[in-house]
C-alpha positions as CSV (number, residue, x, y, z in Angstrom):
1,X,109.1,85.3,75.7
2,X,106.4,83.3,74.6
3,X,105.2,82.0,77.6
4,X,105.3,85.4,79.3
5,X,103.3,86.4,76.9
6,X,100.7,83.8,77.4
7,X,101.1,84.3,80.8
8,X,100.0,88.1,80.5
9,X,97.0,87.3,78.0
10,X,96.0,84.9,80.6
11,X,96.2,86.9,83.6
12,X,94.0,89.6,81.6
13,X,91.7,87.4,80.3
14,X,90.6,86.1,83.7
15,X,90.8,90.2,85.2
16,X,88.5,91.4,82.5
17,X,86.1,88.3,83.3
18,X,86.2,88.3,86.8
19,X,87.1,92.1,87.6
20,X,89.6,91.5,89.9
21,X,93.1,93.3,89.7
22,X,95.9,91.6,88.3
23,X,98.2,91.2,91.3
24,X,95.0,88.7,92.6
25,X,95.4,86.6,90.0
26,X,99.1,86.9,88.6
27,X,101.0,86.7,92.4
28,X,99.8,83.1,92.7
29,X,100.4,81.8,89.5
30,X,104.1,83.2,89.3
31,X,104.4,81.0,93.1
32,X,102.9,78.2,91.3
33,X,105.7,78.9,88.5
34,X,108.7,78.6,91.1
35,X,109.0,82.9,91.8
36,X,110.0,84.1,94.8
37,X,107.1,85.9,96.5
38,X,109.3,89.3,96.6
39,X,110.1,88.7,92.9
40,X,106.5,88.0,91.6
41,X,104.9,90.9,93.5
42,X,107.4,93.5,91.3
43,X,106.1,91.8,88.6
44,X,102.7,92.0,89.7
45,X,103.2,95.6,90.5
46,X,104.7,96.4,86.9
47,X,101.6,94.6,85.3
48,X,99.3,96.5,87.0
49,X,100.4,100.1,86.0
50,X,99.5,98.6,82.7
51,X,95.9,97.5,83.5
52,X,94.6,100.3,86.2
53,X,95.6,102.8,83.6
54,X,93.8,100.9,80.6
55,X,91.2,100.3,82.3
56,X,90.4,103.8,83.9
57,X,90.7,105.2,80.4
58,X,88.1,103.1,79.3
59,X,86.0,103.7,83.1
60,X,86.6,107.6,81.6
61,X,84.5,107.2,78.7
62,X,81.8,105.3,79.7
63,X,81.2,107.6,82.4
64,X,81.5,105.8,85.5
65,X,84.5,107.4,87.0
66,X,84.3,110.4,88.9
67,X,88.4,111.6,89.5
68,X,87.9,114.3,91.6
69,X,86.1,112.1,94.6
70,X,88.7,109.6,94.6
71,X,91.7,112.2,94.2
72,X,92.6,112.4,97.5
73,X,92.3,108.7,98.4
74,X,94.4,108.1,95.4
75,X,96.9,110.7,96.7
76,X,97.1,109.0,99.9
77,X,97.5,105.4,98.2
78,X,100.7,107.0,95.9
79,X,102.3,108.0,99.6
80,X,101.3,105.1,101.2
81,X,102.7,103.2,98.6
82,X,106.1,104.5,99.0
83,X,106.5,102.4,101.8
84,X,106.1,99.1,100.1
85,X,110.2,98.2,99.1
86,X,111.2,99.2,102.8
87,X,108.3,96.6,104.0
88,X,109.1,94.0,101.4
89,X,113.1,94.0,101.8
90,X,112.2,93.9,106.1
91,X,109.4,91.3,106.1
92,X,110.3,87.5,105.6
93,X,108.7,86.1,102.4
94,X,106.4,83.2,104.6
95,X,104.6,86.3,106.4
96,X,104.3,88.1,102.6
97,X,103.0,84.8,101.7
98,X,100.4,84.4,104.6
99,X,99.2,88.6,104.5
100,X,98.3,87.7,100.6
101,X,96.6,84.5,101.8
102,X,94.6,86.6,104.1
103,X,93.6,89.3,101.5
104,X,92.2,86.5,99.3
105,X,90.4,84.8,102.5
106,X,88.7,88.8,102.8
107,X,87.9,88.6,98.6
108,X,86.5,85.0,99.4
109,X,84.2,86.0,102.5
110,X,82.9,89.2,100.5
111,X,81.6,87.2,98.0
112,X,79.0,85.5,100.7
113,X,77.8,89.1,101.4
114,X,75.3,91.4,99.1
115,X,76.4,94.6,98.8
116,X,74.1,97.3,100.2
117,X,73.6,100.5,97.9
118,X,72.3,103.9,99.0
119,X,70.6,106.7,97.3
120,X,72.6,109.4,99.3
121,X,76.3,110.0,99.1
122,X,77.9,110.4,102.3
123,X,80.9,113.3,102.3
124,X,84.3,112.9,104.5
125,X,87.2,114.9,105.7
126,X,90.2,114.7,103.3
127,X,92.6,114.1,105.8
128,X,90.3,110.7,106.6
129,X,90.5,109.8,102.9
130,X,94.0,110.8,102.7
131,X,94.6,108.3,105.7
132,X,92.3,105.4,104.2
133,X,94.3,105.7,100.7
134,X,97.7,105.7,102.6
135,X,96.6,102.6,104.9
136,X,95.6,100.7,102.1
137,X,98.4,101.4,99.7
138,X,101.4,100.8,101.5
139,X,99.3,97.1,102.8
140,X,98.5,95.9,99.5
141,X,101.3,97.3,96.8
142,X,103.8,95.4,100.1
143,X,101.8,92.0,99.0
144,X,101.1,92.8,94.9
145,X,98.3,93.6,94.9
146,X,96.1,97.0,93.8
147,X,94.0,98.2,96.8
148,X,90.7,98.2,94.6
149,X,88.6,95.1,96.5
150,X,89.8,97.0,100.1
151,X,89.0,100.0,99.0
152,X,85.3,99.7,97.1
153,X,83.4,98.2,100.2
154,X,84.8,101.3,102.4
155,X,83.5,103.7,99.3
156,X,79.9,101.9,99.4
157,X,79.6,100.9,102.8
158,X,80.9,103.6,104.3
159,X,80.3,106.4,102.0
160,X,77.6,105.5,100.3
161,X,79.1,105.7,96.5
162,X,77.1,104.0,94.3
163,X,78.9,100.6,93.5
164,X,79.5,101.5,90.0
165,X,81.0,104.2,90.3
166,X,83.3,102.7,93.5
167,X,84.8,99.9,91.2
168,X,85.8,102.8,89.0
169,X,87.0,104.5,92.0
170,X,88.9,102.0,93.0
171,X,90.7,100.5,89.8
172,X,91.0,104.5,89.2
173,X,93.4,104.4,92.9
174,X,95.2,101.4,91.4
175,X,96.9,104.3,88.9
176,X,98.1,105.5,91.9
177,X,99.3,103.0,94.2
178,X,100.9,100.7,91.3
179,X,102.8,103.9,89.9
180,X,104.0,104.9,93.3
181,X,105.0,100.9,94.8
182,X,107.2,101.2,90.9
183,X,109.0,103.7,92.0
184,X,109.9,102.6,95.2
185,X,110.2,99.0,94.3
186,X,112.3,100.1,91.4
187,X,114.8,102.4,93.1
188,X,115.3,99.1,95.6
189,X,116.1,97.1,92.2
190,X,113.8,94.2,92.7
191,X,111.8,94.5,89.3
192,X,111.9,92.5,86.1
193,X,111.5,94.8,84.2
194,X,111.9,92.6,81.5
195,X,109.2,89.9,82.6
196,X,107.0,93.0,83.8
197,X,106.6,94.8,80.8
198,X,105.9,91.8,78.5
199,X,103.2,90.3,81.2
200,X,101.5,93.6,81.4
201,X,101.1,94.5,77.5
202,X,100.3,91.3,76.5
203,X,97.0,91.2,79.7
204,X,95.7,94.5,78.0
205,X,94.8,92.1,75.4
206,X,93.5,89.5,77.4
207,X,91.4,92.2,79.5
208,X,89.9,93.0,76.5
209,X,88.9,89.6,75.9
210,X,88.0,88.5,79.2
211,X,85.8,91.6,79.1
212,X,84.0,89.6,76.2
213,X,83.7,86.8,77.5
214,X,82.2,88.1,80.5
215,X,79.4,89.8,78.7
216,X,79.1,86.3,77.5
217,X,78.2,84.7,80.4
218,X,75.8,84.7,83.1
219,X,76.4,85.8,86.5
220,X,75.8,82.8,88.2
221,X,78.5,81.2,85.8
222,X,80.7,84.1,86.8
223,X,80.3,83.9,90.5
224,X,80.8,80.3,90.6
225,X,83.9,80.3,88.6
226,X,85.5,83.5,90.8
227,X,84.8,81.2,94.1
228,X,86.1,78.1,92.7
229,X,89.1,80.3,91.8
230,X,90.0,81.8,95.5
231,X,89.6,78.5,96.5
232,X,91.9,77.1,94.7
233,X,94.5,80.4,95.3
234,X,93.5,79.4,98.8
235,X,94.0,75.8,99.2
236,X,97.6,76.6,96.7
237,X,99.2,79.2,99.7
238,X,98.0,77.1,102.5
239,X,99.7,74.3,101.0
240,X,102.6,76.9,100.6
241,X,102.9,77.8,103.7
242,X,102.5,74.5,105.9
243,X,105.2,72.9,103.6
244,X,107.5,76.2,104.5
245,X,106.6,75.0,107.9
246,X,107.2,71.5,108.1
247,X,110.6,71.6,106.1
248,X,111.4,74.7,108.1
């Protein structure tokens, strides 16, 4: 119990300093611990109803989180989401294994790009947003992870939502997706609940610390620690995945 609960402070901590979602950081290190990849994304999953809600409560009174844009998106991400046990229990583990390696290739190449912000807001059809929100939850619950770092450059690059106010957005979706890929991970049986609910109260803690120690730091310092990070996540899968290969 212990060391979950280390584990959860941990996986908080580095959220709240880097502001990445959970499933980023706890998916890999629950691999690294001996999980199975189907077994450490419902934990992942569990963990992150915990942070997306804490942490849209506390987007919610600093002002930065306008519900009613990302409503529909969010909507579509709950349906989307349903989908996730059928496309874990179908899809082998190694190809779960190398669609999470690609999502943190994407978070790795976004970092070499500045985001562009506009002064105008651009709107769109809610069956589009509906569509967007179903794509991306049913892709990323299916690998652990939120949606949020798919779904902000779409909000600013496409739509023009201040950046802001589209990480809000999209930790705000996480409520969402996480809640809905519970359900439907749950009613497959293939959560630990157990493991799950420990890892997630205990990285409310460490978000509020990591949140600390971010205000603590410069961005450079930041930056340079997030990269070294997804490299390391990175080099860990490929290493993963050619050993899966070789042994297969």
């Amino acid at each position: 119990m212990i060391e979950l609960i280390l584990l959860g402070a941990l996986v908080g901590t580095l959220s709240g300093f880097f502001g990445i979602g959970g499933g980023t950081i706890l998916v890999p290190i629950l691999l690294f611990l001996g999980y199975d990849m189907k077994v450490a994304i419902g934990i992942a999953v569990m963990q992150m109803v915990f942070a997306s809600v804490y942490g849209s409560y506390l987007n919610l009174k600093k002002g930065t989180l306008d519900i009613k844009m990302v409503l529909t998106i969010g909507v579509g991400g709950f349906i989307g989401a349903l989908l996730s046990s059928f496309i874990i229990s179908n899809v082998d583990e190694t190809i779960l294994e190398t669609l999470f390696l690609g999502f943190v290739l994407f978070a790795l190449g976004r970092m070499f790009f500045s985001t562009v912000e506009h002064t105008k807001t651009k709107s769109a059809h809610p069956i589009v947003l509906f569509f967007i929100g179903s794509i991306i939850g049913a892709f990323s619950i299916s690998i652990g992870v939120g949606g949020s770092i798919l779904l902000v450059p779409i909000l600013v690059g496409f739509f023009h939502i201040p950046l802001k106010n589209a990480i809000s957005a999209g930790l705000f979706f996480v409520i969402f997706s996480s809640i809905s890929g519970f359900i439907s991970i749950s009613l497959n049986g293939e959560i630990d609940y157990y493991r799950g609910g420990l890892i997630g109260m205990a990285s409310l803690v460490g978000v509020a610390f990591g949140i600390f120690l971010k205000h603590k730091s410069s961005d450079v310092l930041q930056k340079r620690l997030l990269l070294g990070f997804y490299l390391l996540v990175a080099a860990y899968l490929i290493y993963r995945l050619l050993g899966s290969t070789i042994h297969g």
